[in-house]
N, C-alpha and C positions, 0 to 999 in steps of 0.2 A: 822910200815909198812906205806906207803905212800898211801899217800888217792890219789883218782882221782875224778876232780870234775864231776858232775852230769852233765855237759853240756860244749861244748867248749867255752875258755872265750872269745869268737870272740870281735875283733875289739883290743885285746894285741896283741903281736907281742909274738913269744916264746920267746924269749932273755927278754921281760919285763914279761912273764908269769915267766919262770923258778927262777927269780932274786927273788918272792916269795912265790913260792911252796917251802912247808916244810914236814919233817918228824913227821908223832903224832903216842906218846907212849900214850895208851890208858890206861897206866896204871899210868897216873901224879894224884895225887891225890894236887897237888898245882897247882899254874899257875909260875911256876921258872920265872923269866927274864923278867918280865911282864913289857913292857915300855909303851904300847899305849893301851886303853881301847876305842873301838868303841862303843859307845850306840845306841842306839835307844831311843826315848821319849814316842811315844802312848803305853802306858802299860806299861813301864819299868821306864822312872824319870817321866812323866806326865798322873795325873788320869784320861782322854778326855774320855772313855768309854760313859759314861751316855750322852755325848752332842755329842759325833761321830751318836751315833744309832736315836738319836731324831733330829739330821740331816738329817740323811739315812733316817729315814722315812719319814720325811718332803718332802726329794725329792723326793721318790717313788709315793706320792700322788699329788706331782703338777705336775710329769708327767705323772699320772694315769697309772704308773708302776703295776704288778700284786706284791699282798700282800707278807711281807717276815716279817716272827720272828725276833725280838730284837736280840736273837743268829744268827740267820743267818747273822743279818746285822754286829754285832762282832766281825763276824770269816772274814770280809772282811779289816779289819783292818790291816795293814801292806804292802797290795797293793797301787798302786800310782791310784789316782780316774777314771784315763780315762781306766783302769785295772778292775774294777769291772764291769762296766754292763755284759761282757758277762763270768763273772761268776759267775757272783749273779742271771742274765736272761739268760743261757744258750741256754732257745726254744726261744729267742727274739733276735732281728734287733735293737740296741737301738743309738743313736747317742752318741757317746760317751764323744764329746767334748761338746752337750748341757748336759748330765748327768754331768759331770765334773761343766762347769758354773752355774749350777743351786745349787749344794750343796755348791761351797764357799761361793754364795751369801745368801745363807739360815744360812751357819754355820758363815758366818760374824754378823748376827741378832741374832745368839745363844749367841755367845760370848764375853760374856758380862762379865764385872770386875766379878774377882773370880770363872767362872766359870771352869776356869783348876787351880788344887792344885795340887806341888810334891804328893809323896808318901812319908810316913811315914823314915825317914833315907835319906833323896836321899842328903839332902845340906852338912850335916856332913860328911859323906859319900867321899862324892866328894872333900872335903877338904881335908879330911884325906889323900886320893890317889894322891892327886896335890901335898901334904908335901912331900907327899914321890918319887916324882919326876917324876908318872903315865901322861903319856901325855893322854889328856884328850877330846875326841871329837863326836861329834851327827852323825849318817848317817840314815836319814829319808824318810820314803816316804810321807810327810806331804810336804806342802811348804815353801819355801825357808824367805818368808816374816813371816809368824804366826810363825816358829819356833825361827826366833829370837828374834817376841816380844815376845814368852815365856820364852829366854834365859834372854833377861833384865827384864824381869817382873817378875821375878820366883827367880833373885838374883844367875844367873849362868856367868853373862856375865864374870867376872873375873877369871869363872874357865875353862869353855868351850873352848880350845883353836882351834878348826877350826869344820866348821858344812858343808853338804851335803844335801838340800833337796833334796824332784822329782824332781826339775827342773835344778837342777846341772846334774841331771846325765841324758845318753841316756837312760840307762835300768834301770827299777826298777828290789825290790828284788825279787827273791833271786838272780839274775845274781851280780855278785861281782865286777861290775864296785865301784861301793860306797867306797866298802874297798881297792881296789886295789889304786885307787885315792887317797884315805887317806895313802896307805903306802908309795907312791909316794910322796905327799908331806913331809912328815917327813923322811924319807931314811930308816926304821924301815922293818923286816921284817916278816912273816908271823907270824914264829914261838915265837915272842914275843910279839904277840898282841891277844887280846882276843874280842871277838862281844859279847857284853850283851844285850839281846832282850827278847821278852814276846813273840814269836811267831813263826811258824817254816819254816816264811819267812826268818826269822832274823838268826835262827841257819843254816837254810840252805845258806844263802849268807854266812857268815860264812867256813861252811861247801866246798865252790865253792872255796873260796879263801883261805881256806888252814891254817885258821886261829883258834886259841883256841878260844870253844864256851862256854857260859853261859846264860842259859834261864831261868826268874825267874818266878814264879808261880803265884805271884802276879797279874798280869795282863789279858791279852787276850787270856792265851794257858792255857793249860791242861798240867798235867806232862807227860801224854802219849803223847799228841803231841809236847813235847820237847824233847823226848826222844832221839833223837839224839845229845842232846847237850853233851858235855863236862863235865858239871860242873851243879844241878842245886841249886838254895836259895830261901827261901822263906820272905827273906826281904832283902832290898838294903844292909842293913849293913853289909849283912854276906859277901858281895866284898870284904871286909877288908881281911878276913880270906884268900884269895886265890892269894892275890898276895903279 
């Protein structure tokens, strides 16, 4: 049956919408014809958790923000930063572009050599898929500059073949500018690409653009807040298995 996405994907045109709207059997228990694999990094190839939230807090207190949980500040992850104050401050007025300034300048003083590690599988992993002809690329809400010092620092620059941060795109996720952009550049369509993400930003962008989803548990979701995914694993390795 044909899914419909959760919102109109304003600003495609139908003729570029419909070129990758696909049909999902909900009953694939593989990923058949898998050409393109979309990732995400915070919580899926890159362990940022522990220095994302000791940012967040950092910023909350230099702008005498009201108090918020480690978890709370976690589950903000996969938004694009000028996207969180009024979700994280709901009953607050917050400037969003000084919220925004104030954490890169804080998480630039975090991140320091070695403070972001892959996960456990993610480089092997990533080889493997590239042998096998897996076009291979990032769509992040992170920025455009730290994600690809982690693609050369972290030993992906050879495998990563095209990357998307917030600042590529108009819309962050879940709107499916990200993935539609990436199926545009490669000519690839819906139904042969799969969004792999730790979050149910990630599955729902995914989900918007019509594409096979994979949410791993590893990271910043819960299996019930994946639960709309596709596919789920509880370590990068098990990608192998599915395509």
């Amino acid at each position: 049956m044909a899914r419909k996405a959760d919102f109109p994907l304003n600003g495609f045109s139908n003729m570029r919408q419909n070129h990758y709207l696909c049909t999902r059997n909900q009953n694939h228990t593989v990923m058949s014809r898998i050409k393109l694999a979309i990732l995400d990094f915070d919580g899926t190839l890159g362990d940022t958790t522990a220095l994302i939230v000791r940012t967040t807090q950092a910023t909350i207190r230099e702008l005498g923000l009201p108090a918020r949980t480690d978890a709370q500040c976690a589950s903000m992850i996969g938004l694009r930063l000028v996207e969180i104050p009024p979700v994280l401050f709901p009953e607050h007025e917050i400037d969003c572009d000084l919220y925004a300034a104030t954490y890169r300048r804080i998480f630039h003083e975090f991140d320091t050599d070695g403070a972001v590690q892959l996960y456990p599988n993610v480089i092997e992993t990533l080889k493997e898929l590239k042998k096998r002809g897996i076009i291979l690329t990032i769509a992040s809400s992170r920025s455009r500059s730290t994600l690809i010092k982690y693609i050369e620092n972290l030993g992906m620059a050879d495998i990563i073949s095209y990357v998307l941060g917030a600042d590529d795109v108009k819309e962050g996720k879940p709107h499916p500018e990200g993935i539609i952009k990436t199926l545009e550049k490669f000519g690839i369509p819906a139904e042969q690409t799969v969004m792999v993400g730790d979050t149910i930003f990630d599955i729902e962008m995914g989900i918007n653009a019509f594409t096979k989803t994979c949410g791993v548990t590893y990271g910043n979701g819960s299996r019930a807040s994946l639960s709309k995914a596709d596919w789920l694993i509880d370590d990068f390795s098990q990608l192998e298995d599915l395509v």
